[in-house]
C-alpha positions in Angstrom: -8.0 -52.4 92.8 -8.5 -48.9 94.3 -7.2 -48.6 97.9 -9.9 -46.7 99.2 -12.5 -49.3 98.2 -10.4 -51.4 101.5 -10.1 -47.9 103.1 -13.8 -48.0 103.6 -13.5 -50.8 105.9 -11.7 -48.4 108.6 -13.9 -46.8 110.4 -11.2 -43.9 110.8 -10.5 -43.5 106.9 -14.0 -44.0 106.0 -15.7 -41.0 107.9 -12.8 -38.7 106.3 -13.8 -40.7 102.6 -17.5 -39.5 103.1 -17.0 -36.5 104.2 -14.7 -35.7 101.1 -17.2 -37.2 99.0 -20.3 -35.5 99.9 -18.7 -32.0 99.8 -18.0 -33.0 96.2 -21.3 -34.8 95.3 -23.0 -31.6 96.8 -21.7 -29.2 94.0 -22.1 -31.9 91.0 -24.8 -32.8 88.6 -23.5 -36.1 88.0 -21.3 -38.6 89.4 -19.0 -41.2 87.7 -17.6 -44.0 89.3 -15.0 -46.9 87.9 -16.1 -50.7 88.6 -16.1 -51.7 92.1 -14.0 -54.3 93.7 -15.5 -54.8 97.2 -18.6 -54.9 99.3 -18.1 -51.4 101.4 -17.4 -50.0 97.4 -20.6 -51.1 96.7 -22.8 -50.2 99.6 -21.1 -46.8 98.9 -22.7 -46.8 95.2 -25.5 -48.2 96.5 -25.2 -45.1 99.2 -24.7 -42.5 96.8 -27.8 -43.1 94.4 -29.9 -43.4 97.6 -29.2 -40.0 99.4 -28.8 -38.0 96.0 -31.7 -38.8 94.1 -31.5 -36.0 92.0 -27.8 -36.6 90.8 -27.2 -39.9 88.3 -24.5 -42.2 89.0 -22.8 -43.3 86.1 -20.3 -46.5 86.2 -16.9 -46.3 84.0 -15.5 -49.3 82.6 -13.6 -50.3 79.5 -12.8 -54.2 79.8 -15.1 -56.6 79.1 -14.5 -59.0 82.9 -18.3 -61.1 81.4 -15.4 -62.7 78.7 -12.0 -62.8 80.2 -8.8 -64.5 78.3 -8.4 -67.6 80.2 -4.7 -66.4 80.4 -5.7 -63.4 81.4 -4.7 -62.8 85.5 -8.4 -61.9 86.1 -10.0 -64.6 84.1 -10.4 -66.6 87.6 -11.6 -63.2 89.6 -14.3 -62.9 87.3 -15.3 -66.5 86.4 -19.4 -67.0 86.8 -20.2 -67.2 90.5 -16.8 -65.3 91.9 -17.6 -62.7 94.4 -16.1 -59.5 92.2 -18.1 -60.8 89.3 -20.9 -60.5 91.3 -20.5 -57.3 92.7 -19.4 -55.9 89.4 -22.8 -57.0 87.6 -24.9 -55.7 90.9 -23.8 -52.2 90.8 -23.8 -52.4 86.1 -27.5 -53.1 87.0 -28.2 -50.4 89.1 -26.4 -47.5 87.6 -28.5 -44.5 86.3 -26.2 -45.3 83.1 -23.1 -46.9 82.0 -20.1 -45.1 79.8 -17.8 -47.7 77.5 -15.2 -47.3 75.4 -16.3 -49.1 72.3 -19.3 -50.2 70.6 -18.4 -54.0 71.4 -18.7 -53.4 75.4 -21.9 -51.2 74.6 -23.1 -54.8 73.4 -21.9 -56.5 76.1 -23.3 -54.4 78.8 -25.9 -53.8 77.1 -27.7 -57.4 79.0 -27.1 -55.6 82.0 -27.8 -51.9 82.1 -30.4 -49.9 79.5 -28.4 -46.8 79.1 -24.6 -47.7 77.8 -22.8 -44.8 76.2 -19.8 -45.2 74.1 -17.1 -42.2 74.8 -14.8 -43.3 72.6 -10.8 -42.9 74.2 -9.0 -39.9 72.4 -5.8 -38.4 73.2 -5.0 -34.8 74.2 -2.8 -33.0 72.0 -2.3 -30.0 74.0 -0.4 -32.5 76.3 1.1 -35.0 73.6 2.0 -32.3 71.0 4.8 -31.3 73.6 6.7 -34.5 74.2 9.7 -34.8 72.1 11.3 -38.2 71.2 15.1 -38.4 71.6 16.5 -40.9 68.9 18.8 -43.8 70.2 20.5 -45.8 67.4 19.4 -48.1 65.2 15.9 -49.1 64.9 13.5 -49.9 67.2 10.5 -51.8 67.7 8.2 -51.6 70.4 5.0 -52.2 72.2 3.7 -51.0 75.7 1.2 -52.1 77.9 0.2 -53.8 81.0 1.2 -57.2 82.7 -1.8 -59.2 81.2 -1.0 -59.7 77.9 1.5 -63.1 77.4 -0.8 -64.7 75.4 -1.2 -61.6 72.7 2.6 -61.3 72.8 3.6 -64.9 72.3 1.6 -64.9 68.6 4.8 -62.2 67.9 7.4 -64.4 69.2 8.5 -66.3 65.9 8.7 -63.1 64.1 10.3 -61.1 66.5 13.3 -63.6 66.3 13.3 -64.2 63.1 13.7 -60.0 62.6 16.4 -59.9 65.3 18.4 -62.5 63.3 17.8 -61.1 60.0 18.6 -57.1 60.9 21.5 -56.6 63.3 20.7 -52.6 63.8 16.7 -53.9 64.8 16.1 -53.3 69.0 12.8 -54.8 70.5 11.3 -52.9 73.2 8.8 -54.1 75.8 7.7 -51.5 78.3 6.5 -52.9 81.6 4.3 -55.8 80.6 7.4 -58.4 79.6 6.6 -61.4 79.0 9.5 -64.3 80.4 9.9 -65.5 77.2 11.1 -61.9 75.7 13.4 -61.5 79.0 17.2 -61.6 78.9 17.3 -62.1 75.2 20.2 -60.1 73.3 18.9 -56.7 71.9 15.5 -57.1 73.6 14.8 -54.7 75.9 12.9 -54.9 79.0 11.5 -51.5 80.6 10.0 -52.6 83.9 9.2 -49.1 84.9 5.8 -47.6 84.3 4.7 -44.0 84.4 1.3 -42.3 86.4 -1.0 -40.7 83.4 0.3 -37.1 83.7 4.0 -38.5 83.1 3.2 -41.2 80.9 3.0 -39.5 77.3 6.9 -38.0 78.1 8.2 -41.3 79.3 6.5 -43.3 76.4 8.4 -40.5 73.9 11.4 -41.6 75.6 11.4 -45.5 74.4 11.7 -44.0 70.8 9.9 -46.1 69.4 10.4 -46.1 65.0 7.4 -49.0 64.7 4.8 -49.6 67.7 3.0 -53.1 67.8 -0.2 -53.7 69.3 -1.1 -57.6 68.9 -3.9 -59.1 69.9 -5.4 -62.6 70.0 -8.8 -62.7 68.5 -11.1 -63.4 71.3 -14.2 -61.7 73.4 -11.9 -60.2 76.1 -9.8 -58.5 72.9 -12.4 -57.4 71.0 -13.6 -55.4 73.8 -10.7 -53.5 73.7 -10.0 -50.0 72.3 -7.5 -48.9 70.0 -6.1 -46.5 72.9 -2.5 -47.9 72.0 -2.5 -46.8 68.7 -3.9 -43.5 69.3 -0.8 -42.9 71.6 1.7 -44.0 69.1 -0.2 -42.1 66.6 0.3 -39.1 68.7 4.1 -39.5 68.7 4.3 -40.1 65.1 4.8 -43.7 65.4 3.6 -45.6 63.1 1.6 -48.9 64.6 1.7 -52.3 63.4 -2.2 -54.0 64.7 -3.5 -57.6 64.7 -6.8 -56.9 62.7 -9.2 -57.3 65.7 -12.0 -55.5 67.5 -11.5 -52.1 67.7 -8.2 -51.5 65.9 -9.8 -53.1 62.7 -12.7 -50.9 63.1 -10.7 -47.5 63.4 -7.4 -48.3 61.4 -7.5 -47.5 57.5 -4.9 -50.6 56.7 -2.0 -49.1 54.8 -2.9 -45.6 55.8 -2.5 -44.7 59.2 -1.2 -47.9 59.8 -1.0 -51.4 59.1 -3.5 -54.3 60.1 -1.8 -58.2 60.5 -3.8 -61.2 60.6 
């Protein structure tokens, strides 16, 4: 969660927060703002649409938290009933408008808001195009991501040691979300560092990955999901090995531009 949704609960950080925000809300014809997390967050929303009636608040979010995994960490955060469900679904129902990443959460949301937009994720190549990967030996294999996705990485398990045992020059490589089960395992290698946005495309180039993997069980949570990971390894000239779910199926020609797995 954001720190200054719990900033707002001091009452010396929150004048300096509002005074910040209104200069900025002053000079804007429209205001976005991620999924809150708190009750001050949302008094703020709440705030915002109130003394700007002329300026619509728009509410940012690309997970789908009505369907989480069950093994997902915020499948209990967002059960039916929990607090940050609740405020979540407040302030969806009282945006000016909603902005999703793919036509499944535009579903979704839909039960909760009139207006949802789809902005699909897309990558900038003025950025991307000047990254260059350094090649380490052998090949490599690899997937990145965040700390929420055991149960999508344990469908690879068999295969991923049945290719370490079958190709000696074959490296896995699993950037920050590792899973225990793919730790301290010979010629698997765990990258526990992860990168802020600006930084992120160079340190990704770094990995060198040759084949990037994007698994997914097939479930409401996962559907909801964009194809953001391939996009990135497609900007690096890495070709992308996805399960055939959600988003990834809808957007990857199989064979093409990349390779669906069931």
């Amino acid at each position: 969660t954001a720190r200054w949704e719990f900033d707002l609960g001091q009452v010396e950080l929150r004048s300096r927060i509002l005074g910040e925000l209104n200069d900025h809300i002053q000079k804007a014809d429209i205001v976005v703002m991620q999924m809150v997390h708190t009750p001050d967050a949302l008094n703020l929303f709440h705030s915002i649409r109130g003394a700007y009636k002329n300026i619509p608040v728009v509410v940012e979010c690309d997970d789908n938290f009505v369907s989480t995994s069950v093994g997902n960490p915020a499948h209990d955060a967002y059960a039916p009933g929990t607090p940050f469900r609740e405020l979540a679904l407040e302030q969806f129902r009282s945006a000016d408008a909603m902005v999703v990443s793919t036509p499944y959460l535009q579903q979704v949301y839909g039960d909760f808001c009139d207006d949802v937009f789809v902005v699909p994720n897309s990558i900038d190549f003025s950025v991307w195009d000047k990254v260059q990967k350094v090649k380490k030996p052998g090949i490599r294999i690899g997937w990145a991501g965040g700390a929420s996705h055991n149960d999508d990485l344990r469908i690879i398990e068999g295969p991923v040691h049945r290719i370490l045992a079958k190709y000696p020059d074959v490296t896995f490589v699993f950037v920050h979300g590792v899973p225990p089960f793919f730790k301290d395992i010979h010629r698997i290698e765990a990258v526990l560092k992860f990168e802020r946005i600006d930084k992120y495309p160079r340190f990704l180039a770094k990995q060198d990955f040759d084949i990037g993997l994007a698994p997914l069980v097939d479930d409401a949570f996962n559907r909801s999901k964009s194809n953001l990971r391939w996009l990135e390894y497609s900007a690096l000239k890495i070709p992308t090995i996805a399960s055939n779910v959600g988003h990834f199926k809808q957007t990857i020609h199989d064979g093409v531009d990349g390779l669906l797995a069931n």
